[in-house]
C-alpha positions as CSV (number, residue, x, y, z in Angstrom):
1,X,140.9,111.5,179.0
2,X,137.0,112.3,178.9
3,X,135.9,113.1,175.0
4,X,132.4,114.1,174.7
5,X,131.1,114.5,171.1
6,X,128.0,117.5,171.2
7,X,126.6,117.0,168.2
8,X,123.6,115.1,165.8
9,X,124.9,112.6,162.6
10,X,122.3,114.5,160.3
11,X,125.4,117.0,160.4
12,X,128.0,115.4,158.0
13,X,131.0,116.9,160.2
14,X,129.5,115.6,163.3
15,X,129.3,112.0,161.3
16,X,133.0,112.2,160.1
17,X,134.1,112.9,163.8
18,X,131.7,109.8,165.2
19,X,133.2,107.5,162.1
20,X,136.9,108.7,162.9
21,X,136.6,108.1,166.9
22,X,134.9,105.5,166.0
23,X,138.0,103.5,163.6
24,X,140.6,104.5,165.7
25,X,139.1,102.8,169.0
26,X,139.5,106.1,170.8
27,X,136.8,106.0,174.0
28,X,133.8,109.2,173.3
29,X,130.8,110.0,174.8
30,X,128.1,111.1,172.1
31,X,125.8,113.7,173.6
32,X,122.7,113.3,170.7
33,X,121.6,117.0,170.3
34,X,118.6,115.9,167.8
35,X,118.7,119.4,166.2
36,X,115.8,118.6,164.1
37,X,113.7,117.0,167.2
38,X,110.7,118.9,168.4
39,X,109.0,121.9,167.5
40,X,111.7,124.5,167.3
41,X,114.6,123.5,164.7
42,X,117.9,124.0,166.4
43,X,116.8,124.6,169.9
44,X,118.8,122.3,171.3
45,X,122.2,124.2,170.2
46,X,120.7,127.9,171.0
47,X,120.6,127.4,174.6
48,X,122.9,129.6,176.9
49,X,124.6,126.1,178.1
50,X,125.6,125.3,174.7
51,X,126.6,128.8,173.6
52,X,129.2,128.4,176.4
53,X,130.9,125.8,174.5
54,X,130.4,126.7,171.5
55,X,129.7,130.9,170.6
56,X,128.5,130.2,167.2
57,X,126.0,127.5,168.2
58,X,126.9,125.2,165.1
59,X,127.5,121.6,165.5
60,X,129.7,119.5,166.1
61,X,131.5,120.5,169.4
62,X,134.3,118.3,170.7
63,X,135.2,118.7,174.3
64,X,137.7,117.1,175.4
65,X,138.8,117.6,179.2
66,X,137.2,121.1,179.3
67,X,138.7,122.3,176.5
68,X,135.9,122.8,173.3
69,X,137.2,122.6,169.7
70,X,134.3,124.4,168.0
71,X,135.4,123.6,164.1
72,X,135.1,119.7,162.8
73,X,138.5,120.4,160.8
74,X,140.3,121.7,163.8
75,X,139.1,118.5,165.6
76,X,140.1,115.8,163.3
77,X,143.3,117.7,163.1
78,X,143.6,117.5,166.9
79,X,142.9,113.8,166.8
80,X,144.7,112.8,163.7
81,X,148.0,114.2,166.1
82,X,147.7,111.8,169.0
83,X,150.3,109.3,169.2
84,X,147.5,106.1,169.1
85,X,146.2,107.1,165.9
86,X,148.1,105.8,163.0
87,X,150.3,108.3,160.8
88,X,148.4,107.9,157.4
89,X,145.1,109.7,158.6
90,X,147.2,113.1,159.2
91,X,150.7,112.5,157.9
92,X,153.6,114.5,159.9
93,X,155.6,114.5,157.0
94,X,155.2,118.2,156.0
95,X,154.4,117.4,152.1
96,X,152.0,114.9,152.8
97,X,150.2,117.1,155.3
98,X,149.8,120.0,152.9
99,X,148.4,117.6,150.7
100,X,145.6,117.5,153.4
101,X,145.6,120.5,154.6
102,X,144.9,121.8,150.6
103,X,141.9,120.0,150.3
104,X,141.0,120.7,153.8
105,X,141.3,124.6,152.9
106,X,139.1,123.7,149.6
107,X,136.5,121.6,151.3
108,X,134.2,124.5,152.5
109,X,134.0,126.9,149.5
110,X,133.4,124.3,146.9
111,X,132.6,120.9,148.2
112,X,130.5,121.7,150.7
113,X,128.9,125.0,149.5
114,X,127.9,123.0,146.4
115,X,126.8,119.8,148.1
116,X,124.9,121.6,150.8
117,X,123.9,123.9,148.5
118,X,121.7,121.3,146.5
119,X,120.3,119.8,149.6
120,X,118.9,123.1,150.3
121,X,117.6,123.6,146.7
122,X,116.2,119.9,146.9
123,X,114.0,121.1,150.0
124,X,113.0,124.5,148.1
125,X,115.6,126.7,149.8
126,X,118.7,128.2,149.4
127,X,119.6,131.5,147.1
128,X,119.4,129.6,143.8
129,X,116.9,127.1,142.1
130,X,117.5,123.3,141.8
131,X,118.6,123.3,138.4
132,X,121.1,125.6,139.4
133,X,122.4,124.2,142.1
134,X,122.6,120.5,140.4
135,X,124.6,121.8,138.1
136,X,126.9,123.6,140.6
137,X,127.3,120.5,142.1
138,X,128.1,118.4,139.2
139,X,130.5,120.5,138.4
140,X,131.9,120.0,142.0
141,X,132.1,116.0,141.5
142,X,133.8,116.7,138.5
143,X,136.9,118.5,140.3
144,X,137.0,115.9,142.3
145,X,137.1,113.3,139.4
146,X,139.5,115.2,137.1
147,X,141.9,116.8,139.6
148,X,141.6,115.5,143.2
149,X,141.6,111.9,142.1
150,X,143.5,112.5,138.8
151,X,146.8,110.8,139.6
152,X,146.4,109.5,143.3
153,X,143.8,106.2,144.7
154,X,142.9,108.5,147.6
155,X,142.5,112.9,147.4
156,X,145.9,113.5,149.0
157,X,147.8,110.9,147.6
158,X,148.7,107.3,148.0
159,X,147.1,106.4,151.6
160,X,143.6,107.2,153.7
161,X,143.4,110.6,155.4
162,X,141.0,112.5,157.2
163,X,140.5,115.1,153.7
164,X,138.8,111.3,152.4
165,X,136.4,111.3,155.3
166,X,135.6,114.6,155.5
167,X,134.6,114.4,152.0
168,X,133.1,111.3,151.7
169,X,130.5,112.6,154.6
170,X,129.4,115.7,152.6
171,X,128.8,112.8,149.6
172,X,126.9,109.9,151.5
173,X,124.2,113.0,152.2
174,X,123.1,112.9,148.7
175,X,122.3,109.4,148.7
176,X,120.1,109.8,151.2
177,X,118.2,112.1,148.9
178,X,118.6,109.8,145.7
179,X,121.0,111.3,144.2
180,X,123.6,108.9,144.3
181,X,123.9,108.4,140.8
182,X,125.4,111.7,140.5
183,X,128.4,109.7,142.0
184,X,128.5,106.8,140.3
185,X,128.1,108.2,136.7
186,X,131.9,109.2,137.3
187,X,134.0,106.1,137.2
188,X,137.4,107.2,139.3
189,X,134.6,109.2,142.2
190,X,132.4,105.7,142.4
191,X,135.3,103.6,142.7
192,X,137.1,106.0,145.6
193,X,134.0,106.0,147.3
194,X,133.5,102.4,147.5
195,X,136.9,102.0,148.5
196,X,136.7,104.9,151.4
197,X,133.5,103.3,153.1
198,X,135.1,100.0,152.9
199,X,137.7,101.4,154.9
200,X,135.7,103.1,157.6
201,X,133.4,99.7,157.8
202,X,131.6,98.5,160.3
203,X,131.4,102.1,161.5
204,X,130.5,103.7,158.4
205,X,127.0,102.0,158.4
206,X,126.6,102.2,162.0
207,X,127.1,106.1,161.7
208,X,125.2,106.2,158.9
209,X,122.3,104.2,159.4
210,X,120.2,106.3,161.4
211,X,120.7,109.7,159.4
212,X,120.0,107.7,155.5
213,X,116.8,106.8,157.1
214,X,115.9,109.9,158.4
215,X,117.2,112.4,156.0
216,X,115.2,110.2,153.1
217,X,112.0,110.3,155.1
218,X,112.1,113.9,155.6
219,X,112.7,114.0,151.5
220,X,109.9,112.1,151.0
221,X,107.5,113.9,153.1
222,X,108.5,117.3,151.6
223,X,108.4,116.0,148.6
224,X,104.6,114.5,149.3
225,X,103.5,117.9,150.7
226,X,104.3,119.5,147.8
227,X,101.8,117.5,145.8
């Protein structure tokens, strides 16, 4: 079977596909798209060869013998079903899997609108200002504080799934801008999040490295042109 992973880890859905290929040993190709390399910003993913995998021209793409799976939750859903990768990462039990499936469906119109939504703000874009926005996304973590981690060690339930690595992908990006503390002012979100990436190690780092330091240099200069 020939995976090939189209994508760039300064996209947190292309990192929690790398970091899950990556834990479960399963053989990929990365093909580095660099969407923020050279002088036009997502060149690389506008081309007519790219459209023909992917129509919307939005990373990741995972193509897998000729066939392209064009959403990162369709992919890890994919994967999380193959009979090498153990059960807990996308349970076959039909209660457990809605578990997943719930936060999966919740991820996009609250974590990640809020979280990307600050990143935008942080780099003077986006619809709303930065105060705004921070607040949006504090009030984010605190969902995930008071309800998803309310009763359970991990967001659907007892065990590691692929809702905890989605998530803790769309997290890890503020760090990179400093504002990690956000995190770790909330007891039960700090300690699941030390606990996730302890579980994803070494790959976690090794996804990670690379983006933290470029996604906090491109903070830094913005933030020194602005001066």
């Amino acid at each position: 079977m020939s995976i090939i992973l189209h994508g760039d880890y300064i996209s947190q859905p292309c990192r929690s596909l790398g970091i899950f290929l990556k834990v479960n040993n399963i053989d990929f190709q990365l093909n580095d798209l660099q969407i923020y390399k050279g002088s036009a910003v997502y060149a690389s993913i506008h081309t007519e060869e790219y459209a023909r995998m992917n129509p919307f021209k939005r990373v990741p793409t995972l193509e897998i013998d000729g066939m392209f799976i064009v959403e990162s939750v369709a992919a890890l859903q994919y994967l999380g079903d193959r009979k090498d990768v153990a059960d807990h990462w996308y349970p076959k039990d039909l209660k457990d899997r809605a578990l997943v499936n719930t936060y999966l469906a919740w991820h996009p119109a609250d974590m990640r609108k809020h979280a990307h939504g600050y990143v935008q703000a942080l780099f003077g874009g986006g619809s709303i200002d930065e105060s705004t926005a921070k607040s949006n996304y504090e009030a984010m973590l605190d969902n995930l504080e008071t309800i998803w981690l309310k009763a359970n060690p991990f967001l659907a339930g007892s065990k590691l799934t692929i809702a905890d690595l989605h998530c803790v992908c769309e997290l890890s990006q503020l760090e990179a801008y400093g504002k990690g503390y956000l995190t770790e002012q909330r007891p039960k979100l700090a300690v699941w999040m030390e606990k996730v990436k302890a579980n994803l190690q070494p790959h976690f780092n090794e996804v990670h490295t690379s983006f933290m330091a470029e996604a906090g240099e491109r903070y830094q200069e913005y933030k020194s042109a602005k001066l």
